[in-house]
N, C-alpha and C positions, 0 to 999 in steps of 0.2 A: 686796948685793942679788943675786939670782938673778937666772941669766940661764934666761928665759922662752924658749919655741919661737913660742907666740904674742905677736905686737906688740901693742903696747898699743893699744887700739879708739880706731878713730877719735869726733871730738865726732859725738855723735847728737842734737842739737838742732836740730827745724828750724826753718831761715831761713823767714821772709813775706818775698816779694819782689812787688813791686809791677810791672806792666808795662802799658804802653797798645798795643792791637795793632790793627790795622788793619782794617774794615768786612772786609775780601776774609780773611784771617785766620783773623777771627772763626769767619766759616761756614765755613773748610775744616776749623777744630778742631771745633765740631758735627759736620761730615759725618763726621770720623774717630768722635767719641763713637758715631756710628750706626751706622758700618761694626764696630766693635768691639761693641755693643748683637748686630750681627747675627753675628758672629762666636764669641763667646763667650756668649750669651745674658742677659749681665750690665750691666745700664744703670748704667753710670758719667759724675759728673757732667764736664764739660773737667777743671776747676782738677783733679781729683785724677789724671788721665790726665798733664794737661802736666808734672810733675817725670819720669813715667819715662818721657814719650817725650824730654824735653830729657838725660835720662843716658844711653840709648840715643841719640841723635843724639852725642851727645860721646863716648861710648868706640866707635862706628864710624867717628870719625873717625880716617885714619890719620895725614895730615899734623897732626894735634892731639897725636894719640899722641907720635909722632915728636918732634915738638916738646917737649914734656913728660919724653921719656926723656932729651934733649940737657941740658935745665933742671935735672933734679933731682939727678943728681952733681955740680956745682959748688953746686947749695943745701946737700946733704947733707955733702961734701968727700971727703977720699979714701978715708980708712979706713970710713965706713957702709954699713950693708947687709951687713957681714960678722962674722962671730962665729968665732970660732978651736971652739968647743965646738958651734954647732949651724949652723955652716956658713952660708949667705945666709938671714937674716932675711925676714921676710914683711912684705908694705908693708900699711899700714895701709887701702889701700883692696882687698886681695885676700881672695876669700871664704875660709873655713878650710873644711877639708874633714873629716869623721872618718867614721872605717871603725869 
C-alpha cells in the first residue's frame, strides 16, 4: 500500500449527546445565541452553536493541549508519526492546506 501524504480522515459521524445544564446556563447560552444573532446578523438556534463553541473551549485549552501531547506518544509508540519517505505524517485532527 502507498504511503499517502494525507492521513486517513478522521470518523465524521456525528455523536447526539445528551446534557442537563443549569437554569443560569441555560440563559447565558441564549444571551451568547443573541450576542452572536447581533454580531453576525445570522440567528442560530443554541444546540447548533454549542458543538463549535465546546471545540473552541477545548483546542484553547492549553493545559488540555499539553496534556494530550504527553498522552499521545505512548498511545501511538515510538516509531509513529514518522515516515522515512514523507517525513512527519499529519494527524488526523489537522486541517490539510492546498495551494
Amino acid at each position: 500500500m502507498p504511503e499517502l501524504k494525507l492521513g486517513k480522515l478522521p470518523d465524521r459521524k456525528p455523536v447526539k449527546i445528551t446534557i442537563m445544564a443549569s437554569a443560569t446556563l441555560d440563559k447565558k447560552l441564549h444571551s451568547y445565541a443573541e450576542a452572536y444573532r447581533a454580531a453576525y446578523g445570522e440567528d442560530e438556534k443554541v444546540g447548533d452553536l454549542i458543538p463549535f463553541m465546546l471545540e473552541q473551549f477545548l483546542d484553547g485549552d492549553r493545559g488540555f493541549a499539553k496534556a494530550r501531547k504527553v498522552a499521545e506518544p505512548a498511545k501511538d509508540g515510538p516509531t509513529a508519526g514518522t515516515s522515512a519517505r514523507t517525513g512527519p505524517k499529519r494527524r488526523d485532527n489537522q486541517p490539510s492546506t492546498v495551494s
